[in-house]
C-alpha positions in Angstrom: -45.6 -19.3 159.3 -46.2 -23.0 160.2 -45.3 -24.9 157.3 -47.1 -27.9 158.5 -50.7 -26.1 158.4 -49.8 -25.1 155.2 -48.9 -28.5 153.6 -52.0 -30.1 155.1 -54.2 -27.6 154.0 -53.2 -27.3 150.3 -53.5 -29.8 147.4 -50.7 -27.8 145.1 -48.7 -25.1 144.7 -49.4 -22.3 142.7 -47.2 -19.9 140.5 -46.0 -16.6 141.8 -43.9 -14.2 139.4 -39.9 -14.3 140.3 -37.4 -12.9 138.2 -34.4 -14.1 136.8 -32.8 -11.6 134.8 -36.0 -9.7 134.1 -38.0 -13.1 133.1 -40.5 -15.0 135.3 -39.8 -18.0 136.9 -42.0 -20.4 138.6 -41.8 -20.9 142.6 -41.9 -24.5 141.7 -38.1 -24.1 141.2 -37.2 -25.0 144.8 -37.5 -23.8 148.3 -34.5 -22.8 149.8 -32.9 -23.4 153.2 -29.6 -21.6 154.8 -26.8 -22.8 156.7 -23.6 -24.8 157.5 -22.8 -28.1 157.8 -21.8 -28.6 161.7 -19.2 -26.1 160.7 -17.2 -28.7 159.0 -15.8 -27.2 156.0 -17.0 -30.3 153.9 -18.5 -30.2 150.6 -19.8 -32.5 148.7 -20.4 -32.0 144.6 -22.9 -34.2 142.9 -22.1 -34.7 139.3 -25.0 -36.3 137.7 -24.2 -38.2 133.9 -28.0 -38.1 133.0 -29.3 -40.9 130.4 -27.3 -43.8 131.7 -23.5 -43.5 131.0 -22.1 -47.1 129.3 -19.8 -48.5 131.7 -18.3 -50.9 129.7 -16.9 -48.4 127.2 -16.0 -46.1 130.0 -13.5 -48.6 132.6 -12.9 -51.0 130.4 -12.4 -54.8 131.2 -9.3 -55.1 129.6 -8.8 -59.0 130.6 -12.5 -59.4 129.2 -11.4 -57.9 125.8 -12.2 -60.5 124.0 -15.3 -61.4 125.1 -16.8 -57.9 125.1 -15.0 -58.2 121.3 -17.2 -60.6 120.2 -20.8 -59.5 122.1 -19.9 -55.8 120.7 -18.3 -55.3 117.8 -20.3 -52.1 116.7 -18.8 -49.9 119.9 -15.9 -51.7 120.9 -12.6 -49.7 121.4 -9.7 -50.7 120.1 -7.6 -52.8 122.2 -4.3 -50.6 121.1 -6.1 -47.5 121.8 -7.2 -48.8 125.6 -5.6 -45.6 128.2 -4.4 -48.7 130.6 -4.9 -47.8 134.2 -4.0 -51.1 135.8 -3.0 -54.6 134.7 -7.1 -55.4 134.3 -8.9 -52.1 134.1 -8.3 -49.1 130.9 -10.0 -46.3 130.1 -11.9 -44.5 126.9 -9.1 -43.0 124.8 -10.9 -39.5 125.4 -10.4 -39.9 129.0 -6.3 -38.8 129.5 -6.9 -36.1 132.1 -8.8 -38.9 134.4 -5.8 -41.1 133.6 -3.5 -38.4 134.9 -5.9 -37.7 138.0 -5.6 -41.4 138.8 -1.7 -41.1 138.8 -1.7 -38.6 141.1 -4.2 -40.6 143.5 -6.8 -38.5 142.8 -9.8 -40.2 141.6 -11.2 -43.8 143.2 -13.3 -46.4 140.8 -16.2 -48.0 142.2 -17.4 -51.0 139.8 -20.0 -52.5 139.5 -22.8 -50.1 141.2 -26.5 -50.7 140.9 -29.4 -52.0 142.9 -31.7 -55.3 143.4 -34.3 -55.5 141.3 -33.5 -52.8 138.6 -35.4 -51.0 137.3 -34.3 -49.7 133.7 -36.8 -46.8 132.9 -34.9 -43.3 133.3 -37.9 -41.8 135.5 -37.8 -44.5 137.6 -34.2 -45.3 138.4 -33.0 -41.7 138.2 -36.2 -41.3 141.5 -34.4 -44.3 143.0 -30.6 -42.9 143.0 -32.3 -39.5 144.8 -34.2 -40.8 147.0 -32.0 -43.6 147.7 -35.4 -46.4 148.4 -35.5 -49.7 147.4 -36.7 -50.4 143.9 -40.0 -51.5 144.5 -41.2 -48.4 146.8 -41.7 -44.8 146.1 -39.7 -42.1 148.4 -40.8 -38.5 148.0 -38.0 -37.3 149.7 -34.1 -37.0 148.7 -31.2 -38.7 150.8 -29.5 -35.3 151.1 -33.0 -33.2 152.0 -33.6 -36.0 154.9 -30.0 -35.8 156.0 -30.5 -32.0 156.2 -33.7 -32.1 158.1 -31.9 -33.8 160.7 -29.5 -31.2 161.1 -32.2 -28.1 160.3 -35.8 -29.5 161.7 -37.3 -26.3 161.6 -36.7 -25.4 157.8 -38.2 -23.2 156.1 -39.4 -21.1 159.5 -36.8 -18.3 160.0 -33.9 -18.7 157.2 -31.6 -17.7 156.5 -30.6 -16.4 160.0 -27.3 -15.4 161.6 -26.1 -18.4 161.9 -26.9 -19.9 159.0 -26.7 -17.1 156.4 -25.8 -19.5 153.7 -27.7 -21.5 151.1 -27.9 -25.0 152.3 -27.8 -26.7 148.8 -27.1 -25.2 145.2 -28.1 -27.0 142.1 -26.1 -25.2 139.5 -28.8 -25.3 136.6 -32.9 -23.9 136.3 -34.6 -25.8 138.9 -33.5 -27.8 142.2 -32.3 -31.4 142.9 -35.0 -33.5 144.5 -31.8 -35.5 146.3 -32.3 -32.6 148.4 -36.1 -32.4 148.9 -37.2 -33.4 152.4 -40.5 -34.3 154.0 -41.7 -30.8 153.2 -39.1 -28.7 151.4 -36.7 -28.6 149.6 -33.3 -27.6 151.1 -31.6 -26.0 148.0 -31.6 -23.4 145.7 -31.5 -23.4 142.1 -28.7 -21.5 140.3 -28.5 -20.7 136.9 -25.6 -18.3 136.7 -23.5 -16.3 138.9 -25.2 -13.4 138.0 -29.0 -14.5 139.3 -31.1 -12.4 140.9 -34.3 -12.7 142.2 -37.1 -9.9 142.9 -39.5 -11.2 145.8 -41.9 -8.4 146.1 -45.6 -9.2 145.6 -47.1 -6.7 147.6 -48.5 -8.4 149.9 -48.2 -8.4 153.9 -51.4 -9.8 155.0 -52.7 -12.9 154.3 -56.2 -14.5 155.4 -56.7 -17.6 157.8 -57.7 -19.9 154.7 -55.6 -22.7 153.0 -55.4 -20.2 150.3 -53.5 -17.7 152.3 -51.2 -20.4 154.1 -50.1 -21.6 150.6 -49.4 -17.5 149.7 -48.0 -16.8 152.8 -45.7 -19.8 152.3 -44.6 -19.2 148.9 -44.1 -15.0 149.4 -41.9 -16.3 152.3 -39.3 -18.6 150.0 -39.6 -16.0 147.6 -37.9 -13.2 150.2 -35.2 -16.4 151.4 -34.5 -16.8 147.8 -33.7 -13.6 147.3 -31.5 -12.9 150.6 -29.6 -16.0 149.6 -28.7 -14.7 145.9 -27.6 -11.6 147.7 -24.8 -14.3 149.8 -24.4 -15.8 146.3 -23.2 -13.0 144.6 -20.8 -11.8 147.5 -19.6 -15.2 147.1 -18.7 -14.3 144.0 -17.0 -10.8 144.6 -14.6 -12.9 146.8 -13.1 -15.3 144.6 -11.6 -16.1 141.1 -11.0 -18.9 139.0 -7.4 -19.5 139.0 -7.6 -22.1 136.5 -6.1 -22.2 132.9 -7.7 -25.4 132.5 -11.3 -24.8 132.0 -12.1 -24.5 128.1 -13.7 -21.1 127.0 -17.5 -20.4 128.0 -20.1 -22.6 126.4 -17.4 -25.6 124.9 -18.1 -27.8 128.1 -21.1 -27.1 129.6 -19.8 -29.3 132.7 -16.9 -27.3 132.9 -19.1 -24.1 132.8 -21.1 -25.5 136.1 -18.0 -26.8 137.9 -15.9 -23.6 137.2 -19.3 -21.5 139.2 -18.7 -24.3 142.2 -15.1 -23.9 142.7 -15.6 -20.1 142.6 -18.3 -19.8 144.8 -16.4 -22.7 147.4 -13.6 -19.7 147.2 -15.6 -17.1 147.7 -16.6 -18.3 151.2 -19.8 -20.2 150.9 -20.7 -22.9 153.5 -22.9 -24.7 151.5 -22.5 -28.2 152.0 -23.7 -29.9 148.9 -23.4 -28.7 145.3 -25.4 -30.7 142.0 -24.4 -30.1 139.2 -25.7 -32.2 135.6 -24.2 -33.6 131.8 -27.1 -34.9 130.2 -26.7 -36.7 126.7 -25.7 -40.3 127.8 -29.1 -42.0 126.3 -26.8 -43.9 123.1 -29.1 -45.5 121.5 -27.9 -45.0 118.5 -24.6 -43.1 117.4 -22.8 -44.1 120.6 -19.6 -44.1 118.1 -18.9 -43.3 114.4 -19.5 -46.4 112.6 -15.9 -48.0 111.7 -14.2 -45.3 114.0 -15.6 -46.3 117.8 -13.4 -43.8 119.4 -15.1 -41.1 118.2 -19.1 -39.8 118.2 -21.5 -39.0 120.8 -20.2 -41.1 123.8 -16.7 -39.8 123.5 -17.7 -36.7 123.3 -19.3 -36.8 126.2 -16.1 -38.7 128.1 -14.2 -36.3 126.9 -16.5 -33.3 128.7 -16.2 -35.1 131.9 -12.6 -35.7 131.9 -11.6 -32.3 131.1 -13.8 -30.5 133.2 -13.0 -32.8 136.7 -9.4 -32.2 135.8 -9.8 -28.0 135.3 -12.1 -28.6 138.8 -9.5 -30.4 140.7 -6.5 -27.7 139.2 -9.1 -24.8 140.2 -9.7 -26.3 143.9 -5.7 -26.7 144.5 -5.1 -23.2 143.2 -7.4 -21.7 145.1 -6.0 -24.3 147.9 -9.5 -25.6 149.2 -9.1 -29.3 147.2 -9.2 -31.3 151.2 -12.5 -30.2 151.3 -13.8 -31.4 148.3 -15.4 -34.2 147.4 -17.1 -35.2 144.1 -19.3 -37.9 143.2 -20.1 -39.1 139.3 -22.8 -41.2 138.9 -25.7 -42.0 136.4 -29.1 -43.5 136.7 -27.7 -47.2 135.6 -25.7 -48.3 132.5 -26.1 -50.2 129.4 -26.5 -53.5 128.1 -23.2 -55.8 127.4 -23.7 -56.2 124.0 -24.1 -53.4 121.6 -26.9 -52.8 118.8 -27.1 -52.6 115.5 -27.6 -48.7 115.5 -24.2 -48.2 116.9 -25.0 -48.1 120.2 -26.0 -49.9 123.5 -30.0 -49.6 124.9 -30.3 -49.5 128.9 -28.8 -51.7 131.3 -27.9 -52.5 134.9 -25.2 -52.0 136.5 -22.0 -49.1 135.8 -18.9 -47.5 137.5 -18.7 -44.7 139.6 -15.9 -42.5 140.5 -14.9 -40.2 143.5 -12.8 -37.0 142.8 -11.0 -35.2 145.4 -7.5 -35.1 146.9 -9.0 -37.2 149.7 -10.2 -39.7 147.3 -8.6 -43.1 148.0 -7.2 -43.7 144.5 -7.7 -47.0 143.9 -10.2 -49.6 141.5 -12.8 -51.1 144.2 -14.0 -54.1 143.4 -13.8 -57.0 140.7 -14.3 -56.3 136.9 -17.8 -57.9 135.3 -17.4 -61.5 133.3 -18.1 -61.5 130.4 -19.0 -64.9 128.7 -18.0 -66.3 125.6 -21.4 -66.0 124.2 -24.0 -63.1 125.4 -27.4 -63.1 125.2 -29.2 -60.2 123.8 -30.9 -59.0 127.3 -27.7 -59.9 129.3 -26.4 -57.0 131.8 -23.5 -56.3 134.0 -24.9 -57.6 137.8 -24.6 -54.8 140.2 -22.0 -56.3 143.2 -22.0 -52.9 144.8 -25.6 -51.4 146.1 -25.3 -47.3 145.3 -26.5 -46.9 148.9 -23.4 -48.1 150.3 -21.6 -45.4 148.9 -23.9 -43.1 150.3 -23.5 -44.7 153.1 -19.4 -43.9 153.3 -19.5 -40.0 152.1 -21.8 -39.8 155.4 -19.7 -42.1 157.8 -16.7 -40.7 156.6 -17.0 -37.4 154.5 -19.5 -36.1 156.9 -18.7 -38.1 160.0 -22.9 -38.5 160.8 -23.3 -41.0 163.3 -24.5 -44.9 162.8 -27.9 -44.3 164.1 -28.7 -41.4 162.3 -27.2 -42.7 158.9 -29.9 -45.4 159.0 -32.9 -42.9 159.7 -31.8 -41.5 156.2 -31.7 -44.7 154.4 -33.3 -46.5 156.2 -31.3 -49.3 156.0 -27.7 -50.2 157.1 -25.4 -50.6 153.9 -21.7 -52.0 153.9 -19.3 -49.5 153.6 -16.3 -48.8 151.2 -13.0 -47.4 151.6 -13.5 -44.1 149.9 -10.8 -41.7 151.3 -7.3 -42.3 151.9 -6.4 -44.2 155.2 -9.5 -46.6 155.5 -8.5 -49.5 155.2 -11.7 -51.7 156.2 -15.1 -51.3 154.5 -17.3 -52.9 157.0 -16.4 -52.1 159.9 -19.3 -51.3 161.9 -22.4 -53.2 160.0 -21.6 -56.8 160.1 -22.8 -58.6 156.9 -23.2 -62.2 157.5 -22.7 -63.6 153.8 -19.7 -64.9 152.9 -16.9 -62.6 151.9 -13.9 -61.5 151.0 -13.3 -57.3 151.0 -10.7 -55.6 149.0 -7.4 -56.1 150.9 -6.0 -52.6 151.7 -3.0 -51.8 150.4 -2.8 -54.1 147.5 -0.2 -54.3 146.1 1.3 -55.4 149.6 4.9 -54.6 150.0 4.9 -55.8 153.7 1.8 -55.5 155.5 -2.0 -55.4 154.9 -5.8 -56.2 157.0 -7.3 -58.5 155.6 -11.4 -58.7 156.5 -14.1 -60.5 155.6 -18.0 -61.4 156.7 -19.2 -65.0 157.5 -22.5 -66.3 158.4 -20.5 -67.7 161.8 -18.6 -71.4 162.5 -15.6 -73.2 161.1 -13.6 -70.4 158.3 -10.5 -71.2 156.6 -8.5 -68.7 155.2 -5.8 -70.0 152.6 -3.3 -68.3 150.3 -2.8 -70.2 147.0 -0.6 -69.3 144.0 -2.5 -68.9 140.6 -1.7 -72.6 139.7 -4.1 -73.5 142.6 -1.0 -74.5 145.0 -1.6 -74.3 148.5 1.0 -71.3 149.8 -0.2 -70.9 153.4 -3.0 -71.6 155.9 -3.6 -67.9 157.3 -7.0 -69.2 159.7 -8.6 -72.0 160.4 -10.9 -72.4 163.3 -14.2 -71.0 164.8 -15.3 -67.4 164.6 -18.7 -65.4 165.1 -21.1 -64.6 162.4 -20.4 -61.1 160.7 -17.4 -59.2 160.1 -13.4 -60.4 161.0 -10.0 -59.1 160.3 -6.8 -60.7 160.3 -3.0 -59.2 159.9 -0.9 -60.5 156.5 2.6 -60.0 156.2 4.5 -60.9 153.2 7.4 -62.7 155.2 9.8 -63.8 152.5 6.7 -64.4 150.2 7.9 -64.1 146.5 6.3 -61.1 144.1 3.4 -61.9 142.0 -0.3 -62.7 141.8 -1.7 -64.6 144.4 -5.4 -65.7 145.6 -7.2 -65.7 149.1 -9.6 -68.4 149.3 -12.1 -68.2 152.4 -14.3 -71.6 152.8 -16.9 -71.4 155.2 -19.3 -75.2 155.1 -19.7 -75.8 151.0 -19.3 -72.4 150.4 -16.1 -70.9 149.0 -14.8 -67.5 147.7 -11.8 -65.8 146.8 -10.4 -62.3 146.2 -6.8 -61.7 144.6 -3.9 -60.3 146.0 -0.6 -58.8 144.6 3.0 -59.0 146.6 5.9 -57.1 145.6 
């Protein structure tokens, strides 16, 4: 079958009966593809928080508190019921698990994500996350489907085969991701339950020379893939167990219910590289909390999901002893406004925090927490510092290991990088930036030694360590360097414990990250 004849010569798809459990099911559910990931051993789970998750309630601020007091009071938790998780960031009182996961160096913050230009419609942004294109451009293709065609070109033609029996993507729900979709298919299958099943019979085996028959050809052939891949699926199955007491009973968490089906079907041999899975209900408008009692209603409820069912995830995986080759991904389509409403809750905003589960996860808080202002205007919004492409950018460069080149053909841009498993230590260290600044030193706290990098546009740089009182502690460079990205060694050398700034000047310009000794 060429696909290409086929998608040139038809305007749409049409509807073809499959059944699920003895119901019919449209085709337009997703194409499916087949394979392994450079037999690797990586996966990658997509959890998707679907309505726009509030940030600012989720990794709270805590040196902000006051500020984010007074611009909202309606959803604000209280400050004595703040899980702390650093000396500047806590967490939602319904998130303890998460807490715990951070403890044991489990779970990485990344604040501050969005993208230039927002755009704050849930359509819109939630196409701009999957297909990973600038704001003001429409991509019909997902950055996972076009990092899959790379590796399969000639999908859907001939799959699954024997060597690549396996689905390539699973979206655990009723219809596919389009993060996988590429130029022409769609790379994954949809998965409602473990117990699917498809029937792909239509009785026909000839087709005529017409665009009509190309697009029935076409969609008989993913019909007979889907079904030989539910057939792997369910052996999948037969081969593993949950071996997690964590994971509530069926139908309390729905997150847990799609994470529990992942781990299990990871066990049971699959080499299915990428996994999405969804918690949708993240739209507060209105009953974000209980009025007078903001650590409870909708938005905790929803924390609460999330926390318990990554923790029963990251117990099943180390039971089951497959958690190094996990890596997990929570994100939303952007997050809410600074201040609150007067519905008890917060309307759409900009930028949010992400977080990366696995055992590989480098547990730390990347960047700086928001600033809130003594007085906020209605519209205001967290800035994004982080673009969500740059950590896309990372779970290929360092999950995947794709090369340079090809991580720009998927989007289509080079992005900094961020530290997002244990042992990088340098964010950008292969696409020079050539603004001005200062990355997260790595590790901080330093007990004795730590890299130190940063980007300038190029010419004189100096590179100070001052006290918090503004005291000048030591010159660590001054002199002339190239445009883009530098490092430099620190030692601590009889410094005293505490707080401390780096100050980089480069012309008028001056910035400064802070650094902790003990």
């Amino acid at each position: 079958m060429d696909r290409r004849k086929f998608i040139k010569n038809t305007a749409s798809f049409i509807t073809l009966p499959l059944l699920l459990k003895g119901q019919a099911i449209s085709v337009l559910a997703g194409n499916t593809s087949s394979g392994s990931l450079l037999n690797s051993g990586k996966v990658l789970v997509l959890i998707q928080l679907d309505g726009g998750n509030d940030g600012l309630n989720t990794l709270i601020p805590i040196d902000q508190y006051e500020n984010l007091q007074k611009a909202r009071p309606e959803v604000i938790i209280p400050e004595n019921e703040i899980i702390s998780l650093t000396d500047k960031q806590g967490l939602h009182p319904s998130m303890e698990e998460i807490s715990n996961l951070y403890a044991d160096e489990k779970i990485m913050f990344i604040q501050n994500v969005g993208y230039p230009s927002p755009n704050l419609s849930h359509f819109r942004s939630k196409e701009i996350y999957l297909s990973a294109s600038d704001s003001n451009l429409v991509v019909n293709s997902g950055w996972f489907g076009r990092f899959l065609q790379q590796l399969h070109p000639t999908f859907p033609d001939n799959y699954p085969d024997e060597a690549n029996p396996d689905p390539l993507a699973i979206t655990i729900g009723s219809s596919t991701s389009p993060t996988c979709q590429g130029d022409m298919s769609n790379f994954g299958i949809a998965l409602p339950n473990t117990n699917a099943s498809y029937t792909s019979s239509s009785g026909i085996t000839e087709f005529p020379d017409t665009p009509y028959g190309y697009e029935l050809e076409y969609i008989s052939q993913i019909m007979l893939s889907t079904e030989k891949y539910l057939e792997v699926v369910g052996e999948a199955v037969d081969k593993a167990t949950n071996l997690s007491t964590l994971y509530p009973e069926p139908g309390e968490n729905r997150l847990a219910d799609k994470l529990k089906i992942v781990a299990q079907l990871i066990a049971g041999g699959l080499t299915t590289p990428v996994y999405i899975v969804n918690l949708g209900g993240f739209d507060t408008h209105a009953n974000q909390v209980v009025g007078g009692e903001t650590t409870t209603g909708e938005h905790a409820e929803l924390l609460n999901y999330v926390s318990e069912a990554m923790n029963a995830f990251q117990d099943d995986l180390e039971k089951l002893q497959i958690q190094d080759n996990v890596l997990s991904l929570v994100y939303s389509e952007f997050g809410r406004r600074i201040k609150s409403n007067k519905s008890n809750g917060t309307d759409h905003g900009e930028a949010y925090p992400m977080m990366i589960l696995g055992s590989q996860a480098n547990s730390i808080v990347y960047g700086e927490n928001p600033e809130i202002e003594d007085e906020v205007e209605n519209k205001a919004n967290v800035p994004y510092q982080v673009d969500f492409r740059s950590v896309y950018t990372s779970i290929l460069k360092y999950w995947f290991e794709v090369e340079d080149n090809d991580i720009t053909d998927v989007l289509f841009k080079k992005f900094g990088l961020i530290p997002i498993l244990k042992g990088i230590t340098y964010a950008d260290d292969y696409w020079h930036l050539n603004e001005l600044k200062i990355f997260p030193v790595s590790p901080n706290p330093v007990t004795n030694h730590a890299k130190i990098f940063f980007a300038s546009p190029g010419g004189k740089v100096t590179l100070k360590l001052v006290n918090t009182s503004g005291q000048q502690i030591r010159v660590l460079l001054n002199k002339d360097v190239p445009g883009g990205s530098q490092s430099i060694d620190f030692y601590k050398n009889g410094l005293r414990k505490g707080h401390y700034l780096l100050v980089l000047q480069s012309w008028d310009e001056t910035v400064s990250h802070p650094i902790l000794i003990q």
